[in-house]
C-alpha atoms as a printed R data frame, in Angstrom:
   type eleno elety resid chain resno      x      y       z
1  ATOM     1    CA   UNK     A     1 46.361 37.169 -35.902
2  ATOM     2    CA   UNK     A     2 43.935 39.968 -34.925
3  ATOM     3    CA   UNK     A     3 43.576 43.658 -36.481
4  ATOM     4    CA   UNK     A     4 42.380 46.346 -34.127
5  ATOM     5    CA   UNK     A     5 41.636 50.164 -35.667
6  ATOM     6    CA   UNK     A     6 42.727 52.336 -33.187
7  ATOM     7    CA   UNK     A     7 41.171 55.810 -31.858
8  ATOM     8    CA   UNK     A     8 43.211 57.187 -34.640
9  ATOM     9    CA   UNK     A     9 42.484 55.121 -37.547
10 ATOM    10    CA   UNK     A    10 45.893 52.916 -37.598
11 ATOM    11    CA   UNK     A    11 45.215 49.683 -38.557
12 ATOM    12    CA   UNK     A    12 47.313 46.726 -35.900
13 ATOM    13    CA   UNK     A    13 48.027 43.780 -36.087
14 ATOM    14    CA   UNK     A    14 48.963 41.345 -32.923
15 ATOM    15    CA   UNK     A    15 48.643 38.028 -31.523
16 ATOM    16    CA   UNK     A    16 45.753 39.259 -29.911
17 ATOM    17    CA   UNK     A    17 43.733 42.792 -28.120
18 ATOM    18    CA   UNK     A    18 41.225 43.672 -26.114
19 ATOM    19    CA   UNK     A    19 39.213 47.417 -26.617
20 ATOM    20    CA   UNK     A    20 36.652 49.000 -24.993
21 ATOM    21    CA   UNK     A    21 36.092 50.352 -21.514
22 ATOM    22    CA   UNK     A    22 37.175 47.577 -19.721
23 ATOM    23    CA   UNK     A    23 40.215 47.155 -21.724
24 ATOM    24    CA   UNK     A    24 42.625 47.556 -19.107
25 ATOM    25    CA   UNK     A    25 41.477 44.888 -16.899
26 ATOM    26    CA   UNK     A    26 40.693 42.504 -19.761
27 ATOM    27    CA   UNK     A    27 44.022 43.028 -21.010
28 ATOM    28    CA   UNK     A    28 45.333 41.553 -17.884
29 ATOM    29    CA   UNK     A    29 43.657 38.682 -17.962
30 ATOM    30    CA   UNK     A    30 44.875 37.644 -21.557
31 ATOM    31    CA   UNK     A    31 48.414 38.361 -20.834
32 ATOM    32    CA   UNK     A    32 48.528 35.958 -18.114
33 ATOM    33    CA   UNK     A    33 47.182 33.288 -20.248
34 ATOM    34    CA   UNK     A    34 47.680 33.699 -23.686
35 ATOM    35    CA   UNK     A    35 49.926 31.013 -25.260
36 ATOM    36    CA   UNK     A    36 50.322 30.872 -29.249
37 ATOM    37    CA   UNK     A    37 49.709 27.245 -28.933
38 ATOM    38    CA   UNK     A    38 46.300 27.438 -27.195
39 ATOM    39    CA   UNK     A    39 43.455 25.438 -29.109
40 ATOM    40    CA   UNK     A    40 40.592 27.522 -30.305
41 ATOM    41    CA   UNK     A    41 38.585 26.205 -26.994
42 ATOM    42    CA   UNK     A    42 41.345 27.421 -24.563
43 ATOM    43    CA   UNK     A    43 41.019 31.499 -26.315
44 ATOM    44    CA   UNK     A    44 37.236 31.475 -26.590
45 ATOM    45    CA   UNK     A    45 37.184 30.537 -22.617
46 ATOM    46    CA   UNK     A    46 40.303 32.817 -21.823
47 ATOM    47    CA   UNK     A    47 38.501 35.465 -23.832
48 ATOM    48    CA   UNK     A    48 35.424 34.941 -21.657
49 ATOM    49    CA   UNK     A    49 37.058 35.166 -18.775
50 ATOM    50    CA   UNK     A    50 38.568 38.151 -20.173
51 ATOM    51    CA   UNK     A    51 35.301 40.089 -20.833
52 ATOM    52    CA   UNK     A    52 33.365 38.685 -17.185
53 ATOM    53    CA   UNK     A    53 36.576 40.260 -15.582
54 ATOM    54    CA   UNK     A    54 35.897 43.192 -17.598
55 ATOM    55    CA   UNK     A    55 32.393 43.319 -16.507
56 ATOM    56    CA   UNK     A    56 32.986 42.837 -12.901
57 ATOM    57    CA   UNK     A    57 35.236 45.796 -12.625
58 ATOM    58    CA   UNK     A    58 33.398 48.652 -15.149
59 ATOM    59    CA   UNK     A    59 29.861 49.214 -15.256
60 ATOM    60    CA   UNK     A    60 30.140 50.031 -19.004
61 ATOM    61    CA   UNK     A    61 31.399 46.758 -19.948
62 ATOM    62    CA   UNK     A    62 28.017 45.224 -20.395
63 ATOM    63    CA   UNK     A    63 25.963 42.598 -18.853
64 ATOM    64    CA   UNK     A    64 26.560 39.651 -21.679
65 ATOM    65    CA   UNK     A    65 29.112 38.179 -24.041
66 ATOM    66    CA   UNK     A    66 28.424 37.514 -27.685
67 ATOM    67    CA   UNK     A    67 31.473 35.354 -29.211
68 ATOM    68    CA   UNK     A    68 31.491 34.970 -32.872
69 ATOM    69    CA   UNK     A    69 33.918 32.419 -34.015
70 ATOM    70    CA   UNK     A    70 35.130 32.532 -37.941
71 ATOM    71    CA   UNK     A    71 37.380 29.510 -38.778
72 ATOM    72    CA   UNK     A    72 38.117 26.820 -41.815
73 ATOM    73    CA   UNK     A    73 34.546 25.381 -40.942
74 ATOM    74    CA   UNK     A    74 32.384 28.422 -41.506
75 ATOM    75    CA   UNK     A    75 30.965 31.120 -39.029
76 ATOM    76    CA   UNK     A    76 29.312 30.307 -34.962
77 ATOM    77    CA   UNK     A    77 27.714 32.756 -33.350
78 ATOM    78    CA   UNK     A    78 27.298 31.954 -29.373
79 ATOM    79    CA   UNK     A    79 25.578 33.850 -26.505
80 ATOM    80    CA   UNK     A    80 27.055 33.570 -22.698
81 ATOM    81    CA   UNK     A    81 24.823 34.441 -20.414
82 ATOM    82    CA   UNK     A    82 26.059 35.929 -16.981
């Protein structure tokens, strides 16, 4: 489960969201592969796939990827360069 704060301060919840400029595009991207059964290294690379489509397609949407991954184990913090 995610929580996203929208532009009006409402508080979500969902399986998962993307934000930002290059929402829209990213958004595809998880839709066609997002499956509640995925292991945690099947989101992190659909979510990088998510953001480099992201990136391709708006100039605003950055030139890197920082992923930082919270689970039972304690907190990673991982750099993709493009």
């Amino acid at each position: 489960m995610v929580y996203v704060l929208d532009p009006l301060g409402s508080v979500i919840s969902d399986q998962y969201a993307t934000v930002g400029t290059g929402e829209e595009t990213a958004i595809g991207v998880v839709e066609a592969g997002y499956s509640p059964s995925m292991s945690q290294k099947e989101a992190r690379d659909l979510a990088v796939s998510a953001i480099k489509a992201a990136i391709a397609r708006d100039a605003m949407s950055g030139n890197g990827i920082d992923i930082l991954t919270i689970d039972k184990t304690g907190i990673r913090e991982e750099g993709v360069n493009l």
